[in-house]
C-alpha positions in Angstrom: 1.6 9.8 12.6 2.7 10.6 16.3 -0.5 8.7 17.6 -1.2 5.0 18.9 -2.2 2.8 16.7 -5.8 2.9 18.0 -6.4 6.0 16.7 -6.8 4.8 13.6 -10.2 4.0 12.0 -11.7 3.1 8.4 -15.2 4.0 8.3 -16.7 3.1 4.7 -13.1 2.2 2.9 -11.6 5.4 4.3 -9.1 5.7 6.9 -10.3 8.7 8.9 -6.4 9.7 9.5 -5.6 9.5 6.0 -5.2 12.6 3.7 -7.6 11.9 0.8 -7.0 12.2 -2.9 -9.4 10.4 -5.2 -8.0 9.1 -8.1 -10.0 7.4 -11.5 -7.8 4.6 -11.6 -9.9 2.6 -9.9 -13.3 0.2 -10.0 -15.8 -1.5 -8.0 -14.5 -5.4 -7.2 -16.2 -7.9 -8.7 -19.6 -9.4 -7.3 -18.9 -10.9 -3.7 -15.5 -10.3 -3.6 -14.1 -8.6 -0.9 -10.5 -7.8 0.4 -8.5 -11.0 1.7 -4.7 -10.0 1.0 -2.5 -7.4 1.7 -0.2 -6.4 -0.9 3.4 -4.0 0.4 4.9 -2.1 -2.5 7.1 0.7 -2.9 7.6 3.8 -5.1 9.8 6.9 -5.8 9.1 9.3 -8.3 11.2 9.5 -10.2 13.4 7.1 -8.8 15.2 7.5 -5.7 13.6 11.1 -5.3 11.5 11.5 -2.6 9.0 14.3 -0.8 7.3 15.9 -4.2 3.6 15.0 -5.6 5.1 13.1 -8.2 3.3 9.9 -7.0 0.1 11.6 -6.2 -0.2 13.3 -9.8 1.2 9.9 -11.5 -1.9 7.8 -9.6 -4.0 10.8 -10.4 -3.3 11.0 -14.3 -1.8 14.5 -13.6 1.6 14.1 -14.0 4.0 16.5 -16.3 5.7 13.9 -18.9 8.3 16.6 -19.9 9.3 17.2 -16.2 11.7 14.5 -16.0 13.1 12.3 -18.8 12.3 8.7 -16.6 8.4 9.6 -16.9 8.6 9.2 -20.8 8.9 5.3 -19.9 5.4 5.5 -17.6 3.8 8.3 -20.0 0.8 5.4 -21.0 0.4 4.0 -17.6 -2.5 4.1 -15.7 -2.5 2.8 -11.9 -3.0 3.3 -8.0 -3.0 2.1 -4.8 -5.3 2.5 -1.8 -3.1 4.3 -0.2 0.6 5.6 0.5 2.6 6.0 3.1 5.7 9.0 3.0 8.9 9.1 4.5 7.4 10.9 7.3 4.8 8.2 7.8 2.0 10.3 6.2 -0.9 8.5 4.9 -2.3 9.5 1.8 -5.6 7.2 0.0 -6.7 7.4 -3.5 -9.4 4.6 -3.0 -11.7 3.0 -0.9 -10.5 0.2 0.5 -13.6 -1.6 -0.7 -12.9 -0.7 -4.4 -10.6 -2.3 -6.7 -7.1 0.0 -6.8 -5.0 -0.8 -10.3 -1.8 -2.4 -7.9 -1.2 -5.4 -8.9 -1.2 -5.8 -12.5 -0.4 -9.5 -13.8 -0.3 -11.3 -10.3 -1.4 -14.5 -9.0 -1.3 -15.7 -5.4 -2.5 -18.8 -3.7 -3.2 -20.3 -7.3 -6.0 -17.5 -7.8 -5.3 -14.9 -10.6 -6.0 -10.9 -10.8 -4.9 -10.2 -7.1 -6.7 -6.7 -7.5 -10.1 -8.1 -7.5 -9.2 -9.6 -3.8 -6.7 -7.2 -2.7 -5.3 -4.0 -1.1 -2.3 -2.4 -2.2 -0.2 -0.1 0.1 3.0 1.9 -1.7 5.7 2.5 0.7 7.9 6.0 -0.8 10.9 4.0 -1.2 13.2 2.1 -2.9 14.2 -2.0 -3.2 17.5 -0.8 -1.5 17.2 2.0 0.7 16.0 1.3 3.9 12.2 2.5 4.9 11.9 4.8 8.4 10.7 4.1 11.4 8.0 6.7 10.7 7.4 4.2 7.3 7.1 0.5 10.0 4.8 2.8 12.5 2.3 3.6 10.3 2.2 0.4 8.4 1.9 -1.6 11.4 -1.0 0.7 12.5 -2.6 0.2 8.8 -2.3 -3.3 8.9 -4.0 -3.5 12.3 -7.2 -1.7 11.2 -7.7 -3.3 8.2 -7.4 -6.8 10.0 -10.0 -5.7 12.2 -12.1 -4.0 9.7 -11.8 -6.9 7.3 -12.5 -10.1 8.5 -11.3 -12.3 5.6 -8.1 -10.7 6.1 -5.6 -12.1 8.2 -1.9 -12.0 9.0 -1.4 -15.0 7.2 -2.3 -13.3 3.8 0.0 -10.1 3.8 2.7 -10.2 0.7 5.2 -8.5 -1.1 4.7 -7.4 -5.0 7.5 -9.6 -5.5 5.6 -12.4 -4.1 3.0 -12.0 -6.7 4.3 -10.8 -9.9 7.7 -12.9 -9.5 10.3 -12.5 -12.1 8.2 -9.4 -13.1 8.4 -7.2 -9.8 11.1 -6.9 -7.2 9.2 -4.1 -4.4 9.1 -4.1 -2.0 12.6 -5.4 -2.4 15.4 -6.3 0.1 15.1 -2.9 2.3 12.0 -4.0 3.6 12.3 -5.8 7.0 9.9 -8.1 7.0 10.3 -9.5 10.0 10.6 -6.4 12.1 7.0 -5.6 10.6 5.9 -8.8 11.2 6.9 -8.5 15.1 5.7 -5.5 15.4 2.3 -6.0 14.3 2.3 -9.4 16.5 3.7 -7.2 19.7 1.0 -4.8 20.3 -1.9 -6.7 20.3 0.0 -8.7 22.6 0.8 -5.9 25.2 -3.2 -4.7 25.1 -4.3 -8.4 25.7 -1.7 -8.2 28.8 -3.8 -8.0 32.3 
């Protein structure tokens, strides 16, 4: 991103710093419901490749089934996120963060079901082993901050892996993912701007 995390903005579900590619995969939530947890996953495409617009056709319905022999196995699926973040710490959104992304699938967290409806989903290009960059914690960390303040139902308290709400069924965004360094870092900036 190369900028403070100030610079960042949503203005109507759209992060003004984010490259934006609409997808279809997507719905308006249900009635009253707005976004009160933040989801971390992580995806390669295919798996352990990174840099291409595998991920962006696959969440776009465009993706060439014959171009690789692992997207046979994801030929009938149909999903998204709200948005990605690269290797490079690019940000990329395929839906308004006040529209329902197709992240979750079967989840359940804090005893209420269908985590989409009450959701966001952010993919991290990446694997459950291979560490994520710096570039990857800078821009999450940034995210995170704007949609707290743009979202008050969110809160720090309410941030979770896919694991965490698909267990047994999901492992992103696996081991490789330092939680608590993003955790600390999210804390330590707000921290140093409250400083006198």
């Amino acid at each position: 991103m190369g900028k403070g995390d100030a610079t960042l903005q949503i203005k109507s579900g759209w992060l003004t710093a984010a490259r934006t590619v609409r997808t279809e995969n997507c719905e308006p939530r249900p009635v009253g419901i707005v976004p009160q947890l933040l989801v971390i996953h992580n995806i390669s495409l295919p798996p352990g490749q990174f840099g291409d617009s595998s991920i962006e056709r696959f969440f776009t319905n465009t993706l060439d089934w014959d171009e690789h022999p692992f997207f046979a196995e994801i030929r009938d699926v149909k999903v998204s996120a709200h948005l990605l973040i690269r290797r490079d710490g690019e940000l990329v959104q395929f839906v308004s963060f006040d529209d329902r992304a197709w992240h979750a699938g079967l989840s359940c967290y804090g005893g209420r079901e269908n985590c989409n409806d009450f959701s966001i989903g952010i993919e991290l290009e990446g694997t459950d082993s291979l560490p994520y960059t710096n570039a990857q914690y800078h821009a999450l960390r940034a995210v995170t901050r704007a949609l707290l303040q743009t979202y008050p139902s969110m809160s720090r308290d309410h941030i979770a892996g896919h694991s965490d709400i698909a267990p047994g069924r999901k492992t992103d965004p696996g081991p490789a993912f330092d939680w608590s360094r993003y955790l600390q870092d999210l804390e330590s900036p707000a921290q140093k701007e409250s400083a006198p």
